[in-house]
Chimera marker file (.cmm) of the C-alpha trace (Angstrom):
<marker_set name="trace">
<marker id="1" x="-7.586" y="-15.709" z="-10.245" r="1" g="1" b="0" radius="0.5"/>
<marker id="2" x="-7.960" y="-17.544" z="-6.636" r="1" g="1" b="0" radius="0.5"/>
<marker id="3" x="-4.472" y="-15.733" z="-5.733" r="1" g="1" b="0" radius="0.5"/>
<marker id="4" x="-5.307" y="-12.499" z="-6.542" r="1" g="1" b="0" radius="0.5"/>
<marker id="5" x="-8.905" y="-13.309" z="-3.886" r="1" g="1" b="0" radius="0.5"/>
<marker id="6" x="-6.265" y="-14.525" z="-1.157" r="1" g="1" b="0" radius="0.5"/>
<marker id="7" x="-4.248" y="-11.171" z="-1.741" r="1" g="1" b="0" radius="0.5"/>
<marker id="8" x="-7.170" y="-9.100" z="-2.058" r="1" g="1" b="0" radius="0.5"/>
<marker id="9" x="-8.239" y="-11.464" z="0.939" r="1" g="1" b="0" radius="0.5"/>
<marker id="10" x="-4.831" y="-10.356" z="3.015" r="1" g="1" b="0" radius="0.5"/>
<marker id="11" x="-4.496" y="-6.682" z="2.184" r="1" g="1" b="0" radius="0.5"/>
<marker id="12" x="-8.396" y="-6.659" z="3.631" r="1" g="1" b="0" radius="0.5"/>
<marker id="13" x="-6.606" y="-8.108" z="6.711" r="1" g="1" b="0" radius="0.5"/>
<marker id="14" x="-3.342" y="-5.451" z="6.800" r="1" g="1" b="0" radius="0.5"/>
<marker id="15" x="-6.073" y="-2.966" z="6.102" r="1" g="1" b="0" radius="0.5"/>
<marker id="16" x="-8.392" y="-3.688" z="9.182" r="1" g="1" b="0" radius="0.5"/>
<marker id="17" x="-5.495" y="-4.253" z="11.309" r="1" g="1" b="0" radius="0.5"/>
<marker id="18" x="-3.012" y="-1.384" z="10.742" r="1" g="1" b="0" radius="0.5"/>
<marker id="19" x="-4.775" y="1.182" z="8.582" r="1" g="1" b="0" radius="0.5"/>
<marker id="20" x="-8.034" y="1.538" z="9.768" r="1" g="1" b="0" radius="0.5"/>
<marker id="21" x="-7.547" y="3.287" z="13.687" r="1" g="1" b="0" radius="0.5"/>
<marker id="22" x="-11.363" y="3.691" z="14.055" r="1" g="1" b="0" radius="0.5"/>
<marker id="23" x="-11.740" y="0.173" z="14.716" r="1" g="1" b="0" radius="0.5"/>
<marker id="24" x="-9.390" y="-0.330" z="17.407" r="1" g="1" b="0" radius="0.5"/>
<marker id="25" x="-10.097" y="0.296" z="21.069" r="1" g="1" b="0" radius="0.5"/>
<marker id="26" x="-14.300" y="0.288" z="20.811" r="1" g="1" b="0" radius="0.5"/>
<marker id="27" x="-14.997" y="-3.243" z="21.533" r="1" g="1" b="0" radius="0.5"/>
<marker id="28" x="-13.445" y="-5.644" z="23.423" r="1" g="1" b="0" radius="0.5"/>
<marker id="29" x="-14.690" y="-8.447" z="20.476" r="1" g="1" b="0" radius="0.5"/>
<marker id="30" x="-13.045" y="-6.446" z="17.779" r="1" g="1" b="0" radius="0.5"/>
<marker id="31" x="-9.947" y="-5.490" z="19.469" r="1" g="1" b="0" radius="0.5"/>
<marker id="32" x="-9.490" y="-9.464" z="20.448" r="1" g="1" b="0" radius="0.5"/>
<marker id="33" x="-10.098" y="-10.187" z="16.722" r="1" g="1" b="0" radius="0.5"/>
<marker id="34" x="-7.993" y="-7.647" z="15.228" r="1" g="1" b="0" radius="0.5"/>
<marker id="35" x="-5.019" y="-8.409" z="17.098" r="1" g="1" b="0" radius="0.5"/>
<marker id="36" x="-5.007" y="-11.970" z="15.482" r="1" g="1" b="0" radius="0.5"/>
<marker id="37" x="-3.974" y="-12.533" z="12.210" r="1" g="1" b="0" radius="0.5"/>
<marker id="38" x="-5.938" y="-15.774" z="11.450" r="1" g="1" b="0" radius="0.5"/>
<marker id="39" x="-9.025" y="-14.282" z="12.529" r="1" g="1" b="0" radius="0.5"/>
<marker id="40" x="-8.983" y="-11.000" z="10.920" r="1" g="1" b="0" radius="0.5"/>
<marker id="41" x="-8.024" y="-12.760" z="7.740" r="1" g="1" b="0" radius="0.5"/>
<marker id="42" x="-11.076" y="-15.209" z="8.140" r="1" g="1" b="0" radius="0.5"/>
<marker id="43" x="-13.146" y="-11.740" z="7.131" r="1" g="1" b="0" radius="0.5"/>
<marker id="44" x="-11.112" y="-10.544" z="5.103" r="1" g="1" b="0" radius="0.5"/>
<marker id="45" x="-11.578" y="-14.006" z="3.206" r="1" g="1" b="0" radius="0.5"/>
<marker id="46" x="-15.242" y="-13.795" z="2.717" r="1" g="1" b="0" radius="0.5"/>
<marker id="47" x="-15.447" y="-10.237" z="2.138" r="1" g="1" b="0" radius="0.5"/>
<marker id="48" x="-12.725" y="-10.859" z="-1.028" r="1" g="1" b="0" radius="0.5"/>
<marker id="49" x="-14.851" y="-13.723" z="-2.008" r="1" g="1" b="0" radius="0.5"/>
<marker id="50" x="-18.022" y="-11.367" z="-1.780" r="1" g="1" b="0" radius="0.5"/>
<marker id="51" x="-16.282" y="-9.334" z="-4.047" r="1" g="1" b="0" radius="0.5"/>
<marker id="52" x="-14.982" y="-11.562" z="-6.386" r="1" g="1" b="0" radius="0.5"/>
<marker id="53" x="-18.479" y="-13.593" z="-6.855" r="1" g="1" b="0" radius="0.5"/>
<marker id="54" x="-21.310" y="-11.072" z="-5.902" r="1" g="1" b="0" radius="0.5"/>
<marker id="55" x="-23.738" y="-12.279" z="-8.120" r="1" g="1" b="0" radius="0.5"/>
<marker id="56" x="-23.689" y="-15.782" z="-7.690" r="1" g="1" b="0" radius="0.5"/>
<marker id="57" x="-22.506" y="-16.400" z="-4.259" r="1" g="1" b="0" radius="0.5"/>
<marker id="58" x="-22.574" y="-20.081" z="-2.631" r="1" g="1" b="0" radius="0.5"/>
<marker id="59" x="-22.243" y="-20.786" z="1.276" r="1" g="1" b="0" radius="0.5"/>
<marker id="60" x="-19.636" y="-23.408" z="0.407" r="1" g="1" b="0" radius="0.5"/>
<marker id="61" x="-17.252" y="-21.984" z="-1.631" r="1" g="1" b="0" radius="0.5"/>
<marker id="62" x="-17.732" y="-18.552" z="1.010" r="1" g="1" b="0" radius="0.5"/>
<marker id="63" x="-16.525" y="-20.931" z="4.017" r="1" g="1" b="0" radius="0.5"/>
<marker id="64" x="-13.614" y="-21.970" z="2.445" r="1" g="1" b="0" radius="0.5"/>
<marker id="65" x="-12.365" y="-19.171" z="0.874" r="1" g="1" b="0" radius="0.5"/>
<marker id="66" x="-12.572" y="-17.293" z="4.649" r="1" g="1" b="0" radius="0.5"/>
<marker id="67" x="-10.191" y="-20.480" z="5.847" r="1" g="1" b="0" radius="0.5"/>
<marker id="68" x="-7.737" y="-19.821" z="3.176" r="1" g="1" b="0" radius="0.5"/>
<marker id="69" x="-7.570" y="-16.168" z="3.574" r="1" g="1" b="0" radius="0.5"/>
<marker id="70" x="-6.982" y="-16.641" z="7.059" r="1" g="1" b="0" radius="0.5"/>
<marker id="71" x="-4.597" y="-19.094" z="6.855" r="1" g="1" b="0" radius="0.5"/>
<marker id="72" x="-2.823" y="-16.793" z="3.539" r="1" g="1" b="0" radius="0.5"/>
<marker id="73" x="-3.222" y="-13.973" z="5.711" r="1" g="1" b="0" radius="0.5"/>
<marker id="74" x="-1.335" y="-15.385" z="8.917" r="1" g="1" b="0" radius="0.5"/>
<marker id="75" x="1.235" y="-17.511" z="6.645" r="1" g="1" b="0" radius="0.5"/>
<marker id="76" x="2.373" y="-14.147" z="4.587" r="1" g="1" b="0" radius="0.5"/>
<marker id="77" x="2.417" y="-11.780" z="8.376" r="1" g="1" b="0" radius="0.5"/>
<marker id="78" x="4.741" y="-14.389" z="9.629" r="1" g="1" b="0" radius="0.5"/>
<marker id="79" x="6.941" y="-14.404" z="6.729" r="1" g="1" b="0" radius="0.5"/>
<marker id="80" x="6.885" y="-10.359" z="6.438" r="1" g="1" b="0" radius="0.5"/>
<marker id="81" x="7.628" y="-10.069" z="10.708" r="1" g="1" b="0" radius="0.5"/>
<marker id="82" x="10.571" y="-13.060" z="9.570" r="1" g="1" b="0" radius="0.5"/>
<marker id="83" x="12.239" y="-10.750" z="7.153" r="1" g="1" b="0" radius="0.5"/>
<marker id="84" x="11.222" y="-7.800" z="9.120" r="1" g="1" b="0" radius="0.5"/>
<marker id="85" x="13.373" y="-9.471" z="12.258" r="1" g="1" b="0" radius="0.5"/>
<marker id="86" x="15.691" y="-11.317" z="10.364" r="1" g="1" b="0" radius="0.5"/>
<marker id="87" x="19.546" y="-9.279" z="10.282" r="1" g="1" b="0" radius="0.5"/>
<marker id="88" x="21.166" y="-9.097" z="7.241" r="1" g="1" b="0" radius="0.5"/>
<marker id="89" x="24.839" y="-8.631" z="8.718" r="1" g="1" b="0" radius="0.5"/>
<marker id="90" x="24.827" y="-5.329" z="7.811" r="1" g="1" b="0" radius="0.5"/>
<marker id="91" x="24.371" y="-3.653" z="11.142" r="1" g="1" b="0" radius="0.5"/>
<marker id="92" x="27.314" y="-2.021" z="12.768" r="1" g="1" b="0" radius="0.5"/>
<marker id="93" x="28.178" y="-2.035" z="16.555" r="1" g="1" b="0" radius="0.5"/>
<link id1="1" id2="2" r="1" g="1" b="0" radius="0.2"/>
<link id1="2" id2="3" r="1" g="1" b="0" radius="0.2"/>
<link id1="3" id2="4" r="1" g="1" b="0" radius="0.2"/>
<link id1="4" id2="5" r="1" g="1" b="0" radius="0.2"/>
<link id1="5" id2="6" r="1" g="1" b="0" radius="0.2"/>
<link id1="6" id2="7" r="1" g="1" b="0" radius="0.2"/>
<link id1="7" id2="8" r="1" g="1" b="0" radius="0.2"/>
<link id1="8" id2="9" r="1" g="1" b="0" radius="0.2"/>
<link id1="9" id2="10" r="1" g="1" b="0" radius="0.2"/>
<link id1="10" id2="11" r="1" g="1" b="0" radius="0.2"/>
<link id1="11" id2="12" r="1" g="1" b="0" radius="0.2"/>
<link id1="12" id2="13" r="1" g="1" b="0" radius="0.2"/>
<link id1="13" id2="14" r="1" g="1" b="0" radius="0.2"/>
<link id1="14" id2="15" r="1" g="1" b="0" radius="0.2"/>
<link id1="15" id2="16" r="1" g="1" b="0" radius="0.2"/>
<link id1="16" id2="17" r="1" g="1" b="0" radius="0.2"/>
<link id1="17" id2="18" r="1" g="1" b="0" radius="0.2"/>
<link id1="18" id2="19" r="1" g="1" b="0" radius="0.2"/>
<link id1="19" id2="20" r="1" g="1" b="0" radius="0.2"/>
<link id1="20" id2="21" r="1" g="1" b="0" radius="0.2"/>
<link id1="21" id2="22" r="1" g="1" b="0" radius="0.2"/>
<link id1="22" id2="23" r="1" g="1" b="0" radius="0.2"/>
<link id1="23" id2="24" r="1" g="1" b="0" radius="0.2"/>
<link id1="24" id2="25" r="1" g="1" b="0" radius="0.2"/>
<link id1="25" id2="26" r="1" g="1" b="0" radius="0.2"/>
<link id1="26" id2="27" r="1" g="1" b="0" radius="0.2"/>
<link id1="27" id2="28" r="1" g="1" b="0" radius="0.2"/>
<link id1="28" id2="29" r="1" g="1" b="0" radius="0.2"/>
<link id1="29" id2="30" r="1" g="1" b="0" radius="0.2"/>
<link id1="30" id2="31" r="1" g="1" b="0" radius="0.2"/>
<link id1="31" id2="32" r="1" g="1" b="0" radius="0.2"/>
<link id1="32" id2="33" r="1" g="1" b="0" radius="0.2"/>
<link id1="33" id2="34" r="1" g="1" b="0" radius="0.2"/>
<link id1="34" id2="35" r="1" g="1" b="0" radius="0.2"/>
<link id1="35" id2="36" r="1" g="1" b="0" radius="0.2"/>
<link id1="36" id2="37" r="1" g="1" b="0" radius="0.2"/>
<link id1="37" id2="38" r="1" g="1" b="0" radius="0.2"/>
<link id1="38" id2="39" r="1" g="1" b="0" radius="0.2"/>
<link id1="39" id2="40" r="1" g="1" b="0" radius="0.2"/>
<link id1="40" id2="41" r="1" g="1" b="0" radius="0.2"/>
<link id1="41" id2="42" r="1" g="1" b="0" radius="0.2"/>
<link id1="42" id2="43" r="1" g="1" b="0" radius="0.2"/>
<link id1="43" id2="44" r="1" g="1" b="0" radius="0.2"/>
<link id1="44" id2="45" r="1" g="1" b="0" radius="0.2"/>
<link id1="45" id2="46" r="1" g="1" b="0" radius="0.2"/>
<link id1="46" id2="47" r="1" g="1" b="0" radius="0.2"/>
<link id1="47" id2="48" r="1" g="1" b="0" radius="0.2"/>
<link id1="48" id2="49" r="1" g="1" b="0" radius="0.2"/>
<link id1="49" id2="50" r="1" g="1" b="0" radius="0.2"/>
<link id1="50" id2="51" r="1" g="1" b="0" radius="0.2"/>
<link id1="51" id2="52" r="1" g="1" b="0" radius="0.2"/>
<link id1="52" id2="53" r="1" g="1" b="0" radius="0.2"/>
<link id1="53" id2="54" r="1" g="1" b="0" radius="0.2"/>
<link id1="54" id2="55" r="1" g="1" b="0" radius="0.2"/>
<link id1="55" id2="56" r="1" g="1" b="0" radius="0.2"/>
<link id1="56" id2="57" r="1" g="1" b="0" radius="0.2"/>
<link id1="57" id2="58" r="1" g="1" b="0" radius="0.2"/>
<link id1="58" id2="59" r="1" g="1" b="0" radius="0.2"/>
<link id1="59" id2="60" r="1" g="1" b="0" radius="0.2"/>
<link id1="60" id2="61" r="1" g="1" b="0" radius="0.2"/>
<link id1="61" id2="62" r="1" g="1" b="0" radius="0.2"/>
<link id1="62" id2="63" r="1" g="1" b="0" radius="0.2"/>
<link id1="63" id2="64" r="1" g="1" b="0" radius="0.2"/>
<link id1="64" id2="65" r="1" g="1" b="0" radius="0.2"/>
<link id1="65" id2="66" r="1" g="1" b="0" radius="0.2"/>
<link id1="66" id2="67" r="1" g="1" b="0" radius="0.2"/>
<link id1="67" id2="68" r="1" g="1" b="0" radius="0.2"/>
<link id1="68" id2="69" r="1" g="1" b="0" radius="0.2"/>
<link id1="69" id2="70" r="1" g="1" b="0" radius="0.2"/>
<link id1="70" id2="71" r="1" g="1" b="0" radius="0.2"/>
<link id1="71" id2="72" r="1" g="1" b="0" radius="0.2"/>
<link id1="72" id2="73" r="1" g="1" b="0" radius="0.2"/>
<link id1="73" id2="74" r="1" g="1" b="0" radius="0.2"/>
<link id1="74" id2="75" r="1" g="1" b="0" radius="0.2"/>
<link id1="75" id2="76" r="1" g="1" b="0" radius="0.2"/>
<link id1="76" id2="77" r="1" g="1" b="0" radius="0.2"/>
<link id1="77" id2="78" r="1" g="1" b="0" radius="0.2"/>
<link id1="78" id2="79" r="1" g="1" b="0" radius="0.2"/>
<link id1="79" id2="80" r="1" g="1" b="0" radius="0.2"/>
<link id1="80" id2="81" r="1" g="1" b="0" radius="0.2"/>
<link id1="81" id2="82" r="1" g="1" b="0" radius="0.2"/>
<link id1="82" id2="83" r="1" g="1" b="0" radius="0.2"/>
<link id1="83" id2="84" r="1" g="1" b="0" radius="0.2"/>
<link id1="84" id2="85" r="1" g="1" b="0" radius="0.2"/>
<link id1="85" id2="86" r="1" g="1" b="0" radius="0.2"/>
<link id1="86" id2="87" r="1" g="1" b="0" radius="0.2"/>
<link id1="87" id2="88" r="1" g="1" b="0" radius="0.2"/>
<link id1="88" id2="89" r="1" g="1" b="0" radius="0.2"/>
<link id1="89" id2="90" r="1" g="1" b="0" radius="0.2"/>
<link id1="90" id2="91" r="1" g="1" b="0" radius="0.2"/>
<link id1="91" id2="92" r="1" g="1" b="0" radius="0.2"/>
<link id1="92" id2="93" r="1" g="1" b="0" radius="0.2"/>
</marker_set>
């Protein structure tokens, strides 16, 4: 069940950074944090967990569930802009 709150977590973070263009160019704070990965999944960590746990939430178990969807979230972008980057041999010159 904690995996499925650190995806939920990171497609919170894909969603406020590429899907959601009524954020972006407002404030200078939210720009700056939606152009990092680590931060925007920091949110997008406690707002899975709020999900997940609504009626008995705990400050503790909030914190850390932001730090591991932010590290989730930044871990899985790199990975995706890897294979995104990465050439397969199958380009032609």
């Amino acid at each position: 069940m904690i995996f499925l709150v650190l995806l939920a977590a990171a497609g919170i973070t894909f969603a406020l950074q590429h899907k959601l263009p009524m954020l972006h160019k407002k404030h200078k704070f939210i720009d700056s944090m939606l152009s990092c990965t680590f931060c925007t999944g920091f949110h997008g960590g406690w707002l899975a967990y709020l999900l997940f746990k609504a009626p008995t939430l705990q400050l503790q178990e909030a914190l850390l569930f932001s730090f591991a969807g932010a590290i989730f979230s930044y871990a899985l972008d790199e990975v995706v802009k890897f294979f995104e980057e990465f050439d397969y041999g199958d380009r032609r010159n």
